[in-house]
N, C-alpha and C positions, 0 to 999 in steps of 0.2 A: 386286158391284163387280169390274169387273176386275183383273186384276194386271198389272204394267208388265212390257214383255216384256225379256227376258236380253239386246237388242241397246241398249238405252237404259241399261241399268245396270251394263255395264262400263269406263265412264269415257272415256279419249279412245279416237277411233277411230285409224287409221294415220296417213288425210289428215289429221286435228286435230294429231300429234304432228309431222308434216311438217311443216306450216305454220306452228307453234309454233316449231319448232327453226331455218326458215328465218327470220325473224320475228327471232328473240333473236341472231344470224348477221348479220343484217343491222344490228341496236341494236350490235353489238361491232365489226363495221368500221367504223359510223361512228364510235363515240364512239375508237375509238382515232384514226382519222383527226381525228379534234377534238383531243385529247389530243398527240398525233406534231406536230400545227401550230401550238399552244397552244405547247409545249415550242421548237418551231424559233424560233417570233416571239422567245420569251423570252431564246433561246440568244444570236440575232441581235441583239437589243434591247440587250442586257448586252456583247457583243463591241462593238457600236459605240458605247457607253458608254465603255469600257474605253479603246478608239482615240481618241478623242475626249480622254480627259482624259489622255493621254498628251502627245496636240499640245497642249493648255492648259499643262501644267504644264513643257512645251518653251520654249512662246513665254512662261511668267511667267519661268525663267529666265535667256531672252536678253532679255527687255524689262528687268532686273533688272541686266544687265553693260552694255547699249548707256545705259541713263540714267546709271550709275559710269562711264562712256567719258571719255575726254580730249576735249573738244569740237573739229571737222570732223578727228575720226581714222574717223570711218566710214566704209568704202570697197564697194564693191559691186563685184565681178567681171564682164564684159562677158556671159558666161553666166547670170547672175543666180542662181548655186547656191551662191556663197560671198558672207559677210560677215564682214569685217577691222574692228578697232577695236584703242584702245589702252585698257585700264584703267586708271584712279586708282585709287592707294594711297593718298596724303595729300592735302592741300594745307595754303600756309601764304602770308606776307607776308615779301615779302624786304625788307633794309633797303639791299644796296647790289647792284649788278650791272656784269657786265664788261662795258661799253660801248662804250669808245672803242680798247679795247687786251685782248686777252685775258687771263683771269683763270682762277684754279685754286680759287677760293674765293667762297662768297657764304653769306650769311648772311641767316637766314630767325626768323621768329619762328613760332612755334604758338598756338593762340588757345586752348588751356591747356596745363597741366603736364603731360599725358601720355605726354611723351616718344615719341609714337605715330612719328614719323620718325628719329629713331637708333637705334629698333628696325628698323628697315627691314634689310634684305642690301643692302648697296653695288653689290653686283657684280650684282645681276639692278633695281636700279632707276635709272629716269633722272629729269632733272630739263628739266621743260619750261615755256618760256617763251611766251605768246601769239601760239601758229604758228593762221594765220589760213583754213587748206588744207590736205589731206592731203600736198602735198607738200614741206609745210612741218615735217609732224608724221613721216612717215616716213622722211626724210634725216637722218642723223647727226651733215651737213655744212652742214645748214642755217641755222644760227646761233639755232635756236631748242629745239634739244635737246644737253645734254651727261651725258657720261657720269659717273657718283657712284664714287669712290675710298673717300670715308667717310665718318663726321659725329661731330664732337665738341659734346657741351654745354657751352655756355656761360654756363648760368642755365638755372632753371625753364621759361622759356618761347623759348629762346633754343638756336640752333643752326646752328651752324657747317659748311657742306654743300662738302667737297673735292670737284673736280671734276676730268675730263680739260680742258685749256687749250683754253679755248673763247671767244669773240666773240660775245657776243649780237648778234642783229640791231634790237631794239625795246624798250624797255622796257614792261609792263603798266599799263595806268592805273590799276588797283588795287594797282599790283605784287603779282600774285599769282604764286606762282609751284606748282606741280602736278609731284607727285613717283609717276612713274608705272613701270608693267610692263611687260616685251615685246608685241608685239602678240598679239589673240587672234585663232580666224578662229572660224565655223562654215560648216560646207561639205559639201552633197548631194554623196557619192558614194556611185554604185548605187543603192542603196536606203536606205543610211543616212545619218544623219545624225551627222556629225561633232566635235569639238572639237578645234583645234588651238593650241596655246601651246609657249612657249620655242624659237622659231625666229628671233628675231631680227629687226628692222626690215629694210625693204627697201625702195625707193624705189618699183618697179613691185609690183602687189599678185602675189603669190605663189598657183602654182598650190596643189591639194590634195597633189598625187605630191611637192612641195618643201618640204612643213612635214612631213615626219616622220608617225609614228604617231598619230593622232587617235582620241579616245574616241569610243564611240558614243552620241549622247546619245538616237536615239529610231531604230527600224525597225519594218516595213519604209515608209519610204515611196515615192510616186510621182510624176511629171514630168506625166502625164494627169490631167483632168479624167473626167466620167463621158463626155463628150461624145468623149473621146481626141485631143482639144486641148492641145497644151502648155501648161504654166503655168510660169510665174516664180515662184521658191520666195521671192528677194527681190529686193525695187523697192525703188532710194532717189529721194528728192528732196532735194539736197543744204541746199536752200534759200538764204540768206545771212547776213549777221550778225546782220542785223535780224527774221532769221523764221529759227526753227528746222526743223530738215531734219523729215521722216516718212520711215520706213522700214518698209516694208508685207509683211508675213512672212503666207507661204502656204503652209500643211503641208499635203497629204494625205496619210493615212494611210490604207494599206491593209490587209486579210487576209482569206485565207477568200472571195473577190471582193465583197470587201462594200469600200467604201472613205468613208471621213469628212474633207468639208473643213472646215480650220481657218482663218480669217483675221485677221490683229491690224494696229494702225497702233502704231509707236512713234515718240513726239513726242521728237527729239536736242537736243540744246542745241548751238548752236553759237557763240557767243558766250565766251571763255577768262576 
């Protein structure tokens, strides 16, 4: 029998360990390459996630103040990057009102004992009567907004609401009357998004540079589509008395050049 010769029986040869090593060289670029793309998808996936519920939980909080709004206080700026309204604090039923002569007094019921309206601040609430138009809800001199001095109770469900001497223009056919805040806005500047409050009613709607310091409620966002098309961040449709407005909120949000669009309709009430 022969014996196997000494070139078969010492295991790999050079070319074998070559080819091996290039071989296992080649399995580790690519699985990292799978792994490095795996990890980027995931990175990206979870970043626009992230973006994503930042604009959600944006538009749940303004769709949350514009339904609490004083009805047609919604106002939209000719740029479409600011939105104005007025908040409700209460409301209640009044039993009498200054109508034919100006009054300093009216008297309101509450529809329970909670006292929730002479808990109010005097001095930062007003008291608004069925203004039928923003320029009806934004003048001071309108005959449908006056200013609050104080409130005394009068009973459980009963209270007495001093006022600056004011002239109503209309009475409510519910007589309701709506005990409200200064105006709020929000409003695109730069890249952020804003909150603006305690600046006061104003009759033309107010830039962002004339309400003061504004919170940032979301960044960074954008004016471009993917397409680098302008977009309207808000569209209103004021609607009428008989059909409530839509106000149509468009966030994008960017980072990282990744960018996430957001879109909502909020149905206004405008009917007082």
């Amino acid at each position: 029998m022969k014996a196997l010769s000494s070139h078969s029986t010492n295991g790999f040869t050079l070319i074998e360990l070559v080819v091996v090593v290039v071989l296992v060289a080649a399995l580790a670029v690519g699985l990292t390459s799978i792994i490095t793309d795996t990890t980027k998808g995931y990175v990206e996936a979870e970043g626009r996630l992230n973006m994503a519920s930042s604009a959600r939980l944006v538009i749940d909080k303004l769709s949350r103040d514009i339904r609490e709004a004083m009805p047609n206080s919604v106002r939209v700026n000719a740029a479409n990057t600011c939105v104005e309204f007025v908040p409700i604090l209460a409301a209640a039923t009044y039993t009498d009102l200054p109508i034919t002569t100006a009054g300093t007094e009216v008297t309101v019921v509450e529809q329970d004992s909670s006292s929730r309206i002479s808990s109010l601040a005097p001095a930062s609430t007003y008291l608004m009567i069925i203004p039928l138009n923003s320029s009806e809800v934004y003048s001071l001199s309108s005959g449908h907004v006056a200013s609050i001095t104080g409130f005394s109770k009068l009973g459980s469900n009963l209270t007495e609401v001093a006022i600056n001497a004011t002239r109503f223009t209309r009475e409510s056919p519910q007589n309701r009357a709506f005990f409200v805040s200064q105006p709020v806005s929000y409003c695109l500047v730069g890249d952020e998004l804003l909150r603006f409050s305690n600046y006061g009613f104003n009759t033309a709607q107010p830039s962002a540079n004339a309400m003061g310091i504004g919170e940032i409620v979301v960044k960074p966002l954008s004016t471009l589509d993917r397409q680098g098309a302008l977009v309207s961040i808000f569209t209103y449709d004021s609607g009428s008395l008989n059909r409530g407005g839509i106000l149509q909120v468009r966030l994008i949000v960017s980072a990282r050049d990744e960018r996430v669009n957001v879109e909502h309709e909020i149905h206004v009430r405008n009917f007082p």
